[in-house]
N, C-alpha and C positions, 0 to 999 in steps of 0.2 A: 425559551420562554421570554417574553416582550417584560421589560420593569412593570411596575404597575402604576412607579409615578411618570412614564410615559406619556406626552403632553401632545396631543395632538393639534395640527395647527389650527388658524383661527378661519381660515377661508379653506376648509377642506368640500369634495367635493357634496355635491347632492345628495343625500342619505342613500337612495335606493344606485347611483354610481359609486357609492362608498364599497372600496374591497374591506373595512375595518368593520364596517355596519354590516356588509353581506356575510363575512364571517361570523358574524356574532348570530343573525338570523339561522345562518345555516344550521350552527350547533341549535340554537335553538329550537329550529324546527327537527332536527333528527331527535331532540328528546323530549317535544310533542308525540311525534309519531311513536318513538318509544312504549311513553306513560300509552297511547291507544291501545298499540300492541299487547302490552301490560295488564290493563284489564281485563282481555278478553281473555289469556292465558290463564288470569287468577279465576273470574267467575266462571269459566268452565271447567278448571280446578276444581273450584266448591262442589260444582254440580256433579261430577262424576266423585267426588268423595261424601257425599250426601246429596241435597235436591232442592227446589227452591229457596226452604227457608234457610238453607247452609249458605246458599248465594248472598240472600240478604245479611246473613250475618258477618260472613265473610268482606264483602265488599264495605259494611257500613265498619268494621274493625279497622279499613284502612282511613277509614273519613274521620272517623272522631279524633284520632293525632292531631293529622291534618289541621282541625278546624279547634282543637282546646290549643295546639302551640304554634300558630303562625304568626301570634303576635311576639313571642318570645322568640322564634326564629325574626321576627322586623329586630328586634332587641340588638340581636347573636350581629345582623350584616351590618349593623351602625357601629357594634362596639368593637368587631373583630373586624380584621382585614378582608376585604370582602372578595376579592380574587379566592383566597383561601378557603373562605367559606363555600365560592361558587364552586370551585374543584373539590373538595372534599366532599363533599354533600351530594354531587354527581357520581363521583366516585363511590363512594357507599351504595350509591341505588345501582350501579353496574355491577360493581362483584354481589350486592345480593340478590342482584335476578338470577346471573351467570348461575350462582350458587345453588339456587333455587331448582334451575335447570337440569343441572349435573346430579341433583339428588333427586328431582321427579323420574331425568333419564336410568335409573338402579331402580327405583321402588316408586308407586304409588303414594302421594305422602296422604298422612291423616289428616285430618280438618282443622286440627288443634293448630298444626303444623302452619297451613295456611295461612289462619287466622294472627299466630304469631309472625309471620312473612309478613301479611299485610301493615300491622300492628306496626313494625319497624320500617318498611315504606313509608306509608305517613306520618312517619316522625321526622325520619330525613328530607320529606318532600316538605315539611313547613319549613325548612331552614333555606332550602332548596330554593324555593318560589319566592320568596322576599327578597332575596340574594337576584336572580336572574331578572326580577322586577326592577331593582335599584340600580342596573345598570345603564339602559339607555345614557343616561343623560352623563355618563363618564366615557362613552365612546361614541358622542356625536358632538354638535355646538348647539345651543338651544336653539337655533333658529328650524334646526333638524329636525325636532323630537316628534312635532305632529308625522312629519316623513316616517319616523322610525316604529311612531306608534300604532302607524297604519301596516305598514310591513308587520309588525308584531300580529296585527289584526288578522295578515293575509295569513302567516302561517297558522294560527290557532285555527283556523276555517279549513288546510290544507292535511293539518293534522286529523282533522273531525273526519275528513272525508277518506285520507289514508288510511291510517291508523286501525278502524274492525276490520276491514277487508283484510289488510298484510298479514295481521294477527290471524285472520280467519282461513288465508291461506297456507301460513306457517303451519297450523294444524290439522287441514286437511294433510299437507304433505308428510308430516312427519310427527302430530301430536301436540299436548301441549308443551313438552318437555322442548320441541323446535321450536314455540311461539314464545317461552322464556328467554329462548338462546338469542332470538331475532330482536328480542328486547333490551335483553343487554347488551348487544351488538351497535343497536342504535344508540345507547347509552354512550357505550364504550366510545363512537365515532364523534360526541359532542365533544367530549373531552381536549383532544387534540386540537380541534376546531375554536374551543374557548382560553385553549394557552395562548393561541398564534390572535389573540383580542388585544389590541389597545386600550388600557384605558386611564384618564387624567386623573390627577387628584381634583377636587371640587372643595375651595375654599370654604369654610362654614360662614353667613353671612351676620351673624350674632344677636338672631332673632331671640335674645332674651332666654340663651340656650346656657342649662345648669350647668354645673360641675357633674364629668360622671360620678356613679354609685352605684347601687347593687343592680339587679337585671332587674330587679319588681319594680325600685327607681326609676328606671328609663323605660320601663314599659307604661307605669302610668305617666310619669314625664311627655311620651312621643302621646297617648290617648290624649293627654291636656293639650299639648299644642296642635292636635287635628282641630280639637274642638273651640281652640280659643281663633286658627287662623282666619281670617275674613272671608281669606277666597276657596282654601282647602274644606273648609268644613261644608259651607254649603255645596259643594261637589260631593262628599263622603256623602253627606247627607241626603242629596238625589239622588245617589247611586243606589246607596241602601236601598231605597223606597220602590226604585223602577225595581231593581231585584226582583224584591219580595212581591213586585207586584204583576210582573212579568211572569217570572220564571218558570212558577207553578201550572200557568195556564198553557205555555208553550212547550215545557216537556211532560205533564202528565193530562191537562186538558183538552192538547187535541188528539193525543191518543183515543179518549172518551168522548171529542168530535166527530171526529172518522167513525165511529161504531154508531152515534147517533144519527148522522148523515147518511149512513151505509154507503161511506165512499171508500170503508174497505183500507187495507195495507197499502193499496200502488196510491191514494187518495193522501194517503199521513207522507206518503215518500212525498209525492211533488208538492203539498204545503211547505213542509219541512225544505224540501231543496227551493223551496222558493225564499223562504227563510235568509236561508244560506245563504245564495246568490244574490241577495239585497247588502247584505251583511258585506259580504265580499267586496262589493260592487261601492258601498261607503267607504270601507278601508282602502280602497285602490284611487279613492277618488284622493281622499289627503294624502296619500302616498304622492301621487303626480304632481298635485298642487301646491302640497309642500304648505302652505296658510293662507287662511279663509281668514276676510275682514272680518270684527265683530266676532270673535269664534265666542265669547258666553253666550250672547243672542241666537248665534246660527246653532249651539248646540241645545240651547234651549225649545228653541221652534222645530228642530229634527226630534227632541223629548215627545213633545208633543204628539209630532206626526206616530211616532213609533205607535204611543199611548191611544192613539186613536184608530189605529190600524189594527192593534191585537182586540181591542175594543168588537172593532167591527166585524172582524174575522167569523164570528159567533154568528152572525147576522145574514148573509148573503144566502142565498138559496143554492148558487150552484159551485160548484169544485175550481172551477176556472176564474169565478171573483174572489174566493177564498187563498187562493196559490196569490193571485195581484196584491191580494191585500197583507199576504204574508210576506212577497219580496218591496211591500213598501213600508213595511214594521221592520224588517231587515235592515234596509236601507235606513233609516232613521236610527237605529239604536247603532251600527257600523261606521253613523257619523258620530252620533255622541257620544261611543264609545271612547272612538279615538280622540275625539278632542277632548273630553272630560278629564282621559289620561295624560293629554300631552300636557292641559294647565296644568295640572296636580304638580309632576313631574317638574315645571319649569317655575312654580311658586315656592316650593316646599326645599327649605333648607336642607343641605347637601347633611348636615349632622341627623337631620330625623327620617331621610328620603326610605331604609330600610322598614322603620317603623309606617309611616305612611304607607307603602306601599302593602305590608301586612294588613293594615285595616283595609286596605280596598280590596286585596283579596279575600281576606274574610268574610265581607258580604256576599260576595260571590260563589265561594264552595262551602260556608258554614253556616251561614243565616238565610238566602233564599231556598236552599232544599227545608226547610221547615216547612215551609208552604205546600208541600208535596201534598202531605194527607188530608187536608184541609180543604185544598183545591177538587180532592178526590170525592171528599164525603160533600161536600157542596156544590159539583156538578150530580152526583148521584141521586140526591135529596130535590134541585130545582131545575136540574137541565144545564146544557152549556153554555146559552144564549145571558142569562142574567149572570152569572159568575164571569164570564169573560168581559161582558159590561163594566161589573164592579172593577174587577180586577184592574182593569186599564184605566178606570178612573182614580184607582186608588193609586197605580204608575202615573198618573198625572198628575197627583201633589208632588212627588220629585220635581216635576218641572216648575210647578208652582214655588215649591220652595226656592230653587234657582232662581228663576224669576224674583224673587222678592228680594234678594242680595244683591246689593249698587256693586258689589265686586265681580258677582260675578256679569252682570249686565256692562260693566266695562271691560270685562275681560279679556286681554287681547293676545293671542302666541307671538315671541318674539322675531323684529325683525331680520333677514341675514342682512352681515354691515354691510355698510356700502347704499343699500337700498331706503329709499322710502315711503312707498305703496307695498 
């Protein structure tokens, strides 16, 4: 096991030639692929211990942990040692898949069962995901991070894509009681992968940072300094907005595009892989490039594009402009995603980076699924065309907001020494 005040040097190489960054990805991504694995195992759990609506209840019993304590998991990775936190919190989710497994493989479990499985995933996974978020920037140099955030990018896009399948063929071959074991396996593989991790201490810069206190103390402590920071908060704040205004139309919207178009399941696959492949295609680009001049600007006007792309999605008449117009929403949120994250990560005080890093995933797995039903019952009620309109417009005060922020309009990722373009 590597110390953890391990100091890496100050000219290390390129992120994506980084064996300390590819390590860290690797684990990361085997427990991507994992969590894929993982649901597919549990909702088809449900389903063969009851039927749709055991699905929905099953699966939404792992999201609500999740999404009430990820701020209190931001809490746990500032206050505790965060090596610690990342192992143990991994660990837990390994032996109770494994566990999970070994008792589906004896008996059929009850729903109850499930539902409490899931219940205890999502608890461990909000300690989990703030922990694995707050590390970038202790095992690279900041001049890294857009590199690292984009690699980040590739694997969540590489997990989406692996992840039902493996799962799906874990079970054809051998059940769900295989596709638990295949899950813990991958768990189990991150593990080893994030001991042999580098990573530095990070000085705290004494941005007016309290005395600790109790975890409700630093929890609303880390909320007030999102919201009082100049550059962080109008980020958090964009983020939120495209979220909420996104998310709904992309994962339940054009499912009820495709039925309105009659462009059918193979119509939803190549939008969606066009999606993706934009997505992709922005994360690989900062990956390579490592920093874009101007990045608040450039991520602001990529806001936009996105915003105006899911906008228009609704509009075109044939399948073939709808997929273009989806790999260049893709590509636009793939940019901003990653740069929106590398500032965050490269502004925000090494003391509150756990906390930060909760609220941004917060908006992400707890506050844009709201929009779910909403999206639902208002494409039902006026068609897809005016809701996907809205929608994108309303993801376009995000940008708006950014835009109206001198911090973030100045915002720039740090240079590596030595260089000055």
């Amino acid at each position: 096991m590597v110390p953890a005040g391990t100091v890496l040097p100050e000219h290390a190489a390129p992120a994506h030639r980084d064996g300390n960054v590819l390590r860290w990805l690797a684990a990361y991504t085997a427990s991507l692929v994992g969590d894929g694995v993982y649901f597919v195992a549990l909702g088809w759990s449900a389903q063969k211990a009851g039927g749709p609506t055991q699905v929905g209840l099953v699966m939404a019993a792992g999201a609500l942990p999740r999404a009430l304590l990820m701020l209190g998991g931001g809490v746990l990775a500032d206050r505790l040692d965060l090596r610690r936190v990342l192992l143990g919190s991994d660990a837990l989710r390994c032996l109770l898949v494994l566990s999970v497994a070994a008792g589906i493989a004896l008996t059929a479990p009850a729903l109850w069962i499930l539902v409490a499985v899931a219940l205890v995933f999502g608890a461990v996974d909000a300690l989990f995901v703030p922990a694995i978020g707050a590390l970038p920037p202790r095992i690279t140099s900041p001049d890294q991070l857009a590199r690292v955030t984009g690699l980040r990018s590739l694997s969540v896009r590489l997990s989406q894509i692996a992840g039902p399948p493996i799962g799906g063929l874990a079970m054809g071959i051998g059940g769900t009681a295989a596709a638990f074991t295949v899950a813990g396996l991958l768990f189990a593989l991150s593990l080893p992968l994030l001991l042999t991790v580098r990573m530095r201490p990070l000085a705290a810069r004494g941005e007016g940072r309290p005395e600790p206190g109790t975890v409700g103390k630093e929890l609303v402590d880390g909320l007030r300094y999102v919201r009082r920071h100049r550059l962080i908060g109008p980020l958090v704040t964009a983020c939120a907005v495209c979220e909420l205004g996104l998310i709904g139309p992309l994962n339940v919207g054009m499912v009820l595009l495709n039925a309105e178009r009659g462009w059918g399941p193979s119509g939803y696959g190549w939008i969606v892989s066009g999606f993706g492949a934009g997505a992709a295609t922005g994360a690989a680009l900062l990956t390579v490039v490592g920093r874009l001049p101007q990045a608040g600007l450039v991520m602001t006007g990529t806001l936009f594009a996105g915003c105006a792309g899911a906008a228009a999605v609704a509009l075109v008449p044939t399948l073939w402009l709808a997929v273009l117009l989806a790999l260049v929403t893709g590509l636009g949120a793939g940019v901003f995603g990653t740069l929106n994250n590398a500032l965050i990560q490269t502004a925000a005080d090494p003391a509150y980076l756990g906390r930060v890093t909760s609220v941004v995933m917060l908006t992400m797995v707890g506050l844009a699924p709201l929009g779910y039903p909403l999206v639902g019952a208002a494409i039902g009620t006026w068609g897809a065309a005016p809701v996907f309109v809205g929608c994108g417009a309303f993801a376009g005060l995000g940008a708006v907001i950014a835009l109206a922020s001198g911090a973030v309009r100045r915002a720039e990722l740090p240079r590596r020494p030595g260089t000055t373009a």
